[in-house]
C-alpha positions in Angstrom: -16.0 -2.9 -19.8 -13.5 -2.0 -22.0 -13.5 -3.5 -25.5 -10.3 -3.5 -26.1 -9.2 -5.7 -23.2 -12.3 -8.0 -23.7 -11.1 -11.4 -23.3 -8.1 -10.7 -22.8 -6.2 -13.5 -20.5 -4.1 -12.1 -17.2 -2.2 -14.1 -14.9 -2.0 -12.7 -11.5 0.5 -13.9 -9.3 -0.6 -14.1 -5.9 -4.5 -14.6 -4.4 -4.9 -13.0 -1.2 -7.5 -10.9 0.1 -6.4 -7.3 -1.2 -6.1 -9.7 -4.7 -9.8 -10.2 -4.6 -10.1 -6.5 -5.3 -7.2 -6.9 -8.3 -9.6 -9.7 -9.7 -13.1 -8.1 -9.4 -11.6 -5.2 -10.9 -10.0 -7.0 -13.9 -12.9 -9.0 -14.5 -15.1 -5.8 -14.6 -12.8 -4.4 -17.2 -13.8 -7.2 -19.4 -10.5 -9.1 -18.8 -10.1 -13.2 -18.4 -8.3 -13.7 -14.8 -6.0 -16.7 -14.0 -4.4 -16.6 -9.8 -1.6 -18.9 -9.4 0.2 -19.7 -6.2 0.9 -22.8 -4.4 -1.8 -22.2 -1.4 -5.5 -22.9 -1.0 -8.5 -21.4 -1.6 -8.5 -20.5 1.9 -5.5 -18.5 2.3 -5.7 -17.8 -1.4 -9.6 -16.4 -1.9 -8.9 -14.7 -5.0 -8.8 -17.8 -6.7 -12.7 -17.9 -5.9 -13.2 -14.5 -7.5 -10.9 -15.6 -11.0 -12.2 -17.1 -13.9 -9.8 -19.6 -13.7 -6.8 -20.7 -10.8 -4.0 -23.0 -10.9 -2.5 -23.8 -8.1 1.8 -23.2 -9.5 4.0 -21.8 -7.4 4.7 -18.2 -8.4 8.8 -19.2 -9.1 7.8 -22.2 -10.7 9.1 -20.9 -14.1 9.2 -23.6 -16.3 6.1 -24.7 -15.3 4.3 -21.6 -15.3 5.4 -20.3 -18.7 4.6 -24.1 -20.7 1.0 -23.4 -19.0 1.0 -19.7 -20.2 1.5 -20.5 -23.9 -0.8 -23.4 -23.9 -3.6 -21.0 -22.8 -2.5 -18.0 -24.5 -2.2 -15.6 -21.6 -1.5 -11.7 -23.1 0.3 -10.7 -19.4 1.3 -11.1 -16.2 0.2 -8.8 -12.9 1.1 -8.7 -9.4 -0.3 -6.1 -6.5 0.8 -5.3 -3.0 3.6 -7.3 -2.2 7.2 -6.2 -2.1 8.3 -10.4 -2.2 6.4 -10.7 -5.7 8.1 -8.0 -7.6 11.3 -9.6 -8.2 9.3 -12.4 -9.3 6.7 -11.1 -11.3 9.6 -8.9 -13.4 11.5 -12.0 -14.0 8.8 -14.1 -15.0 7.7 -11.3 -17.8 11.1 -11.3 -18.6 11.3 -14.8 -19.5 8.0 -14.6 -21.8 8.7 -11.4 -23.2 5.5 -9.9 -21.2 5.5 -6.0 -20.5 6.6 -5.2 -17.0 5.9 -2.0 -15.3 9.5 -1.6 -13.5 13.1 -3.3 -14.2 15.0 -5.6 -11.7 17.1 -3.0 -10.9 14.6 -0.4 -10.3 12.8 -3.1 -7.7 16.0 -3.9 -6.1 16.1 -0.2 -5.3 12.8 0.5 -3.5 12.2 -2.7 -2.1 15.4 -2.0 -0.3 15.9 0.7 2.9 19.1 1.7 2.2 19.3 2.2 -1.1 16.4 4.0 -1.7 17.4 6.2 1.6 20.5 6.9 -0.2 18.8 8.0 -3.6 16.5 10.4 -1.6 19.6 12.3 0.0 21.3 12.3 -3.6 18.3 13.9 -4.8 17.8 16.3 -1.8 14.5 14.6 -1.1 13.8 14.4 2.7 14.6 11.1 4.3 14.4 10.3 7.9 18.3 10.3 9.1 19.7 7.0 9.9 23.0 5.9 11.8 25.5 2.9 11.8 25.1 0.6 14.5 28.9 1.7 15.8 28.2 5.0 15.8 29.2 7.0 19.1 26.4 9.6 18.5 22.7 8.1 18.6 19.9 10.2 19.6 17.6 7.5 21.5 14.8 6.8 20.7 15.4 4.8 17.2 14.0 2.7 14.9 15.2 -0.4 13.8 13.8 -2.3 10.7 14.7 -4.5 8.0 16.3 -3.4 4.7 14.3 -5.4 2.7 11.2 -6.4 4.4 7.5 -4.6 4.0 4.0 -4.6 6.4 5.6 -3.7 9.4 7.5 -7.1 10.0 10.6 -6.9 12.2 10.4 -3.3 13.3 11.3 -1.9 17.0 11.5 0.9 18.8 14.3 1.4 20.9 14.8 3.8 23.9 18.7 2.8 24.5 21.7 0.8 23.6 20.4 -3.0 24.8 17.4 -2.3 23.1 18.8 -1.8 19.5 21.0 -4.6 20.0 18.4 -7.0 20.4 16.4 -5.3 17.6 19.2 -5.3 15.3 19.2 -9.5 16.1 15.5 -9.2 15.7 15.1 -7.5 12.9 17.5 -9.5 10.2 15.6 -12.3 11.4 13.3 -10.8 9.0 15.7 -9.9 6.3 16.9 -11.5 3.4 20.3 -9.5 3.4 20.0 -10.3 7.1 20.7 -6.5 6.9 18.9 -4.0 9.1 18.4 0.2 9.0 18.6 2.0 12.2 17.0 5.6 11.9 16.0 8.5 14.0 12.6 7.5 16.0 10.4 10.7 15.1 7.0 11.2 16.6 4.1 13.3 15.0 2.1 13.4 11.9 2.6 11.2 9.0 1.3 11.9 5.3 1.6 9.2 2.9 2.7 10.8 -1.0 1.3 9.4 -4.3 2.8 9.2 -7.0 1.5 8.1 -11.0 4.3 7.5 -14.0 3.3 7.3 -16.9 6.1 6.9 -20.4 8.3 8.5 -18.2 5.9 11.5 -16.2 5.9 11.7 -13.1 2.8 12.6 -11.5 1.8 13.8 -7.9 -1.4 12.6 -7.5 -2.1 13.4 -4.0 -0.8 13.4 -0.5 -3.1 11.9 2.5 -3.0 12.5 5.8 -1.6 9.1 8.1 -4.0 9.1 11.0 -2.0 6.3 13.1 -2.0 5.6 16.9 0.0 3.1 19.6 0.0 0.0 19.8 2.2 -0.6 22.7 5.8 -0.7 24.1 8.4 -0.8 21.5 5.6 -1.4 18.8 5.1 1.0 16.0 2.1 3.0 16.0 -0.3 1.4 13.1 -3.0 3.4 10.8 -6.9 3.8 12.0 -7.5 5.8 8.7 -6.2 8.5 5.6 -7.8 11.9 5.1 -7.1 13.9 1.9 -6.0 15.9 0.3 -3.3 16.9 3.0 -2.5 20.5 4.5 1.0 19.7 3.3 0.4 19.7 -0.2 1.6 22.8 -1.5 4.3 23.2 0.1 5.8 20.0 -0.8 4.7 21.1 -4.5 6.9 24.2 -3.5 9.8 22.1 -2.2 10.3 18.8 -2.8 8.5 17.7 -6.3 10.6 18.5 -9.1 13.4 16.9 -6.7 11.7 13.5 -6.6 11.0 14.2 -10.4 14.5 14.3 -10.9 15.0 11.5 -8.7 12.9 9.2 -10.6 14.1 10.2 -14.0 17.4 9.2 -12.5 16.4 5.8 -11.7 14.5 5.3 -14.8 11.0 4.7 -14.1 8.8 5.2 -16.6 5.5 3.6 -15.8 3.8 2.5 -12.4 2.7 3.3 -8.8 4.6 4.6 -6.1 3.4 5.4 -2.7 6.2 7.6 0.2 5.2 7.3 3.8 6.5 10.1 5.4 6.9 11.5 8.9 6.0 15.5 9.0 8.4 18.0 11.1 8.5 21.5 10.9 6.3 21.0 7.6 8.6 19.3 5.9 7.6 15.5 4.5 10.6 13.2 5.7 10.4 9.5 3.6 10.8 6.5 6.0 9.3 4.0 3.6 8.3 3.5 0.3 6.7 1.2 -2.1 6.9 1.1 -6.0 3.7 -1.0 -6.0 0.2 -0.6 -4.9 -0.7 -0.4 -1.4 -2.9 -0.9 0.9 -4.4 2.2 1.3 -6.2 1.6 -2.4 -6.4 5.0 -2.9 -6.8 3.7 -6.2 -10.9 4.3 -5.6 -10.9 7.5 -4.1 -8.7 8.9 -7.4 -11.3 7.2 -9.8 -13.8 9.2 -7.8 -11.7 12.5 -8.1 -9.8 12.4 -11.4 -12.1 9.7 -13.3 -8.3 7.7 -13.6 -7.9 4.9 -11.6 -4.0 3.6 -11.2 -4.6 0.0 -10.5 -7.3 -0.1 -14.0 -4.0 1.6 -15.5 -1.5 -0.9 -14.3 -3.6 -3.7 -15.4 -3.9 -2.0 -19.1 0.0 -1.9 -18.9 0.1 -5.4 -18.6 -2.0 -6.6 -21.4 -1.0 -3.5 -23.8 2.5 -2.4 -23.2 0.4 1.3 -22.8 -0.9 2.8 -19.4 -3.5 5.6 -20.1 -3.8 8.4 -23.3 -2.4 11.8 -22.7 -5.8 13.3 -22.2 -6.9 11.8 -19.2 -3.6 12.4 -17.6 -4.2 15.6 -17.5 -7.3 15.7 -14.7 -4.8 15.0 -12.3 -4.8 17.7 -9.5 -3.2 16.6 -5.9 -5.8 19.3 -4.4 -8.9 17.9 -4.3 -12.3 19.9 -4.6 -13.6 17.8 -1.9 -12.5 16.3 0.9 -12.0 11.9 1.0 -11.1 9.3 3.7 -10.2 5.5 4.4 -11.0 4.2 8.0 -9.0 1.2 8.9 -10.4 -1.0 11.7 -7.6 -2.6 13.8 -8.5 -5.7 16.1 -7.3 -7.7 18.4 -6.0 -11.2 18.7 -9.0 -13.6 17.9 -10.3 -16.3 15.3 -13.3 -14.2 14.0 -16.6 -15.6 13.5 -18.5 -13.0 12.1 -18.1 -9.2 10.4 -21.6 -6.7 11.2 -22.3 -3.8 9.9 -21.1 -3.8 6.1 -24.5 -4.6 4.3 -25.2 -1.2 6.2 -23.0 0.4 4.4 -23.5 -0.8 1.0 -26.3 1.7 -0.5 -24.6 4.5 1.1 -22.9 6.7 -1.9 -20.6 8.5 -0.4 -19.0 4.8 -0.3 -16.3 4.3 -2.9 -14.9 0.5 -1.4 -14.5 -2.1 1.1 -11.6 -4.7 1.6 -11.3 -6.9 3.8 -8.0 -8.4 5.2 -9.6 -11.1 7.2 -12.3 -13.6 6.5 -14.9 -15.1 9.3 -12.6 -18.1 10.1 -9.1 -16.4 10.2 -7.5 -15.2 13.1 -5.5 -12.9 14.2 -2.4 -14.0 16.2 -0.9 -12.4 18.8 2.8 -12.4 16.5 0.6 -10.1 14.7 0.4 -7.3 17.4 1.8 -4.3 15.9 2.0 -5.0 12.7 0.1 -4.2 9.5 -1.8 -7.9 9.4 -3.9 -6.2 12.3 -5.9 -4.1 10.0 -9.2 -6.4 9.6 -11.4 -3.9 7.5 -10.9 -0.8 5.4 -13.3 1.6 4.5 -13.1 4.3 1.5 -14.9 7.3 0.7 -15.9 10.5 0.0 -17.9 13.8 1.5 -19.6 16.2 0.1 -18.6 19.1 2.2 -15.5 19.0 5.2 -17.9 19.6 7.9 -19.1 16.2 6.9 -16.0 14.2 6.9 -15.4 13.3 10.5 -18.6 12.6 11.6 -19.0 10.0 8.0 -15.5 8.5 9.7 -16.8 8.2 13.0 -20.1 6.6 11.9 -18.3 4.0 10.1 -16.2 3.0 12.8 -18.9 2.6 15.1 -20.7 0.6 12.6 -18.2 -1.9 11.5 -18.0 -4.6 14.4 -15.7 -7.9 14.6 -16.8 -10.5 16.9 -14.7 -13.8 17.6 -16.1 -17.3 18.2 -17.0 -16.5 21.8 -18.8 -13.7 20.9 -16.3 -10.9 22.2 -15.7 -7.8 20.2 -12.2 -7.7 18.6 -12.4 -4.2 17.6 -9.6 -2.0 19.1 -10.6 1.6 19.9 -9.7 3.6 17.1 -11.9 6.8 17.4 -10.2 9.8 15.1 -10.3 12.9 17.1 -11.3 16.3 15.7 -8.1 17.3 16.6 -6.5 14.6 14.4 -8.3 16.2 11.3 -8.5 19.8 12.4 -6.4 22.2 9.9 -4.7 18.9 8.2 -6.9 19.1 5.2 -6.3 21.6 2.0 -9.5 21.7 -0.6 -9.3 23.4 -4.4 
């Protein structure tokens, strides 16, 4: 607990399952938690976890800020959802709350294009895109939504016909009913970390994105993360002080930001990112490295106007002295009834964390095929040695089992390979 924060009062905006995580770790922290939104406890669980919930809609303004100054609320927070951002920054506006990033600056990487043409400025790698009209597309593409985020609206398309009814497809999930057509690419993915703090960037590590296929014209989604990547130090070599510059540019000062990237020839090519937290909750695993945890940071930043003192900034290393992981079990389409094998993995200590995306009860749709709403379970953690990562990977996938109401296993086959991890991981 941190004295400081004690009592403090926090309104997060927002209460679903990754916020259950947001909550327990606020609360731990000594902090008084408040979840608003306009849903129920059941799609909203971490108002169950809060020491408090209204149910206000999160763009009720009015409303929400005559509430706030009756019960004295010190900040606002929001986590891993690109739709809240505009929201959350205009609500601290209005009450003079601090805010991690400006409107502008979330207008920017919550959209494709924009941030897609701030990378090329800054001579950071971005995948190429083309104009729907243009003469000259290399099949296959991609075609996605400017502004939308977990995988929603996204194709793959081998030839002409195909784009055209993803382009229709796609702004169907846009607000701008605007979409980005880019060069398909095939291969590794990393996803890069980033920490700012007053106005520092930070690299704080670069994981491997262990993804596979999930059918035709779907894109392939994540089974796991290993870190710290093979590709770290040459991205240290070539593209870091080019993204410092690029932030600088933009602004940012304090914050999160994750890059997914697509890896050719070595080189780290940016397809989407997110100046937020994410998924991943690498979060855990940097606690366990550095001893500085990002999301107990941002939430400090919101009560205090201050993210973390100098000295503990300076742990930070994107080279790890010891290998880490996140297993993300996929199922398929199902209303599940029960989740075995987590108690099992409780006492284990090479265990950093657990979320989990869906509760006995939900289900999983068949609209959600292919997207990121398919990950049921994520695992975090650590090993002691590399020899010992894979086989800690395996064993939790093969513990972690998702049965539906009729007693059939929704688990998808997952396995990572040796192959998948072989040579892909750099330790200090």
């Amino acid at each position: 607990m941190e004295t400081s924060l004690k009592g403090k009062k926090l309104l997060l905006l927002g209460g679903d399952t990754f916020s259950v995580d947001i909550v327990r770790t606020a609360r731990a922290m000594g902090i008084y938690t408040i979840v608003t939104d306009w849903y129920d406890t059941r799609r909203s669980p971490a108002k169950l976890e809060a020491d408090e919930y209204w149910n206000i809609s999160t763009e009720a303004y009015d409303e929400l800020l005559t509430k706030m100054r009756e019960e004295h609320v010190d900040g606002v927070f929001t986590g891993f959802t690109d739709s809240y951002l505009p929201v959350y920054q205009h609500l601290c506006e209005l009450g003079g709350y601090p805010c991690y990033g400006t409107k502008e600056q979330f207008e920017c990487f919550t959209n494709k294009s924009q941030y897609k043409a701030l990378c090329h400025q800054f001579h950071v790698p971005a995948v190429e895109a083309y104009d729907e009209n243009c003469e000259d597309i290399h099949f296959p593409v991609l075609v996605k939504p400017v502004d939308s985020s977990g995988s929603r609206g996204i194709s793959i398309c081998k030839d002409h016909n195909e784009m055209m009814d993803a382009i229709e497809k796609g702004k169907q999930f846009s607000k701008q009913q605007k979409v980005l057509i880019e060069r398909y690419m095939e291969g590794r993915e990393v996803t890069i970390f980033w920490l700012f703090v007053d106005g520092d960037a930070y690299l704080t590590g670069i994981g491997n994105r262990h993804v596979q296929p999930c059918g035709e014209g779907l894109i392939p989604l994540p089974v796991g993360y290993t870190f710290p990547s093979i590709h770290t130090l040459k991205y240290q070599q070539d593209v870091e002080q080019n993204a410092k510059a690029m932030f600088k540019y933009a602004g940012i000062r304090n914050g999160m930001m994750f890059m997914q990237c697509k890896v050719e020839d070595d080189t780290c090519y940016v397809y989407d990112i997110g100046y937020r937290l994410t998924g991943s909750l690498e979060y855990k695993i940097l606690e366990k490295i550095y001893g500085i945890n990002p999301l107990k940071m941002m939430l400090r930043y919101a009560l205090t106007g201050s993210m973390q003192s100098q000295k503990e900034i300076l742990r930070i290393n994107p080279v790890y002295p010891y290998p880490a992981f996140n297993v993300s079990c996929l199922c398929a389409p199902g209303t599940i009834k029960n989740i075995e094998g987590l108690e099992k993995l409780r006492n284990n200590p090479y265990i950093l964390g657990t979320n989990i995306a869906h509760m006995p009860g939900d289900t999983i749709t068949e609209q959600m095929q292919g997207l990121l709403a398919q990950i049921t379970v994520r695992i975090l953690g650590y090993a002691d040695k590399l020899e010992n990562l894979l086989p800690m990977m395996n064993k939790i996938e093969q513990t972690i089992q998702v049965f539906d109401v009729n007693g059939n296993n929704l688990r998808l086959n997952n396995h990572i390979r040796k192959e998948d991890i072989e040579g892909q991981i750099i330790l200090n």
